[in-house]
C-alpha positions in Angstrom: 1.2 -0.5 -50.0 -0.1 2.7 -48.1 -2.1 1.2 -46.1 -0.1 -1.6 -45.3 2.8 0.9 -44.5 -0.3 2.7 -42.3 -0.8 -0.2 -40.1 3.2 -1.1 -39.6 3.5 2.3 -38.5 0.6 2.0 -35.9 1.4 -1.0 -34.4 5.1 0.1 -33.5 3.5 3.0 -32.2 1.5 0.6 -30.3 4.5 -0.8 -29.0 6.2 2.4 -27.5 3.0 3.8 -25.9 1.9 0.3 -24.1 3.8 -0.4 -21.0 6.1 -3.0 -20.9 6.2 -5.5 -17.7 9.4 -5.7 -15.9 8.1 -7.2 -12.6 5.0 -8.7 -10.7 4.9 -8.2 -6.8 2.4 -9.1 -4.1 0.5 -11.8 -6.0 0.8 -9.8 -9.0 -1.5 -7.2 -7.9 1.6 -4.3 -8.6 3.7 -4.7 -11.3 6.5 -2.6 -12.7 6.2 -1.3 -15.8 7.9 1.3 -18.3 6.3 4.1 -18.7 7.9 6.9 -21.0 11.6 5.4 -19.8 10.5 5.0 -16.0 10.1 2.1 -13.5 6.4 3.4 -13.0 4.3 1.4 -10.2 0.8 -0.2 -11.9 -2.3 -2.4 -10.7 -2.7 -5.8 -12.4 -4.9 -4.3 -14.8 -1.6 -1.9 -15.3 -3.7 1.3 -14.5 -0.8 3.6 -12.7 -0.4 4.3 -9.0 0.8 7.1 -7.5 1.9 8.6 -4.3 1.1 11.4 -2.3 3.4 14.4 -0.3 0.8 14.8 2.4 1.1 10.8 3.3 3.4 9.8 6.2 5.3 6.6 6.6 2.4 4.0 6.4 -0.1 6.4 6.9 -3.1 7.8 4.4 -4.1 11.3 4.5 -6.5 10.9 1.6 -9.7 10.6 2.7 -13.4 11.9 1.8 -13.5 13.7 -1.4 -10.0 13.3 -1.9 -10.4 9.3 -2.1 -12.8 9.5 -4.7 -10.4 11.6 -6.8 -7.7 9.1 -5.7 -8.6 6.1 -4.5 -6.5 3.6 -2.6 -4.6 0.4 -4.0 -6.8 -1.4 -1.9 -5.3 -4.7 -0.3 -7.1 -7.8 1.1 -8.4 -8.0 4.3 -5.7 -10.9 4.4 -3.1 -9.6 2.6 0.7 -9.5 4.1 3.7 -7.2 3.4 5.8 -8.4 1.1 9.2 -6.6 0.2 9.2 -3.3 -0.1 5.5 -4.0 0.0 3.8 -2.8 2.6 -0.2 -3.0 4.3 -1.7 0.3 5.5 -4.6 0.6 7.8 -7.5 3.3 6.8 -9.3 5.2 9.1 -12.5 3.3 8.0 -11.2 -0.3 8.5 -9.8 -1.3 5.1 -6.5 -2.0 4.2 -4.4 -0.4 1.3 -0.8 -1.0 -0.2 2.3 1.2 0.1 5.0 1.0 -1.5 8.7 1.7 0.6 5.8 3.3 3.5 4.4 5.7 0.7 0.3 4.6 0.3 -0.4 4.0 -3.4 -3.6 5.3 -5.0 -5.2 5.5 -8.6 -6.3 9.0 -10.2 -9.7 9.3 -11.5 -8.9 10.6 -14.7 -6.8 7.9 -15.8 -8.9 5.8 -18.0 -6.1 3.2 -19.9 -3.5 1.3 -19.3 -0.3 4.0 -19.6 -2.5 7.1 -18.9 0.0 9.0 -16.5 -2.4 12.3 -16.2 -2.0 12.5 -12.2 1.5 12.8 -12.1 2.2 16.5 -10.9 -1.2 16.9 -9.7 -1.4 20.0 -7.6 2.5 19.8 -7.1 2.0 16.7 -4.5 1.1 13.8 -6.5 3.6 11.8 -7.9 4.0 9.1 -10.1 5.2 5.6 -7.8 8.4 5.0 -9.4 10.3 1.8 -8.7 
């Protein structure tokens, strides 16, 4: 009965920690998802994306070690805007998504689906909330 009681109790805790899908955009390489009652931006693998102060409207400023720390949302080289969607050109020829002209980027520490450990990072990363 305990243990049975055990694994009730961890799988609805399952189900509040996992992020739930509200939305697929772009081929269904972004999707919306709650995270801790927020709209939260994530990859099809639903690893969060974030956004970055120093970025201007369709423009990276993350480059070098910064990338590695945060890499890009990388798009296709034939990938189109879409929406709110949008296609930004790097410095070194690739193409990344943005979201509403912010550029969206992973944070290396994040290692599961959920993980939201960027968020605040250095007072200029931000989570990408829909």
């Amino acid at each position: 009965m305990i243990l049975r009681s055990l694994l009730a109790g961890a799988a609805a805790l399952a189900l509040i920690v996992a992020p739930s899908f509200a939305a697929e955009y772009v081929g269904g390489a972004v999707k919306s998802s709650d995270i801790a009652g927020k709209s939260v931006l994530t990859d099809a693998k639903d690893m969060t994306l974030y956004i970055f102060d120093k970025d201007t409207a369709n423009t990276s400023n993350c480059y070098e070690q910064c990338a590695v720390k945060w890499p890009p949302l990388m798009a296709d080289a034939s990938a189109k805007a879409e929406g709110d969607f949008t296609i930004v050109d790097r410095t070194d020829g690739t193409k990344m998504w943005a979201y509403k002209t912010k550029p969206l980027y992973y944070w290396y520490e994040d290692t599961k689906a959920g993980d939201t450990s960027g968020d605040g990072v250095g007072g200029v990363w931000h989570l990408a909330v829909e």
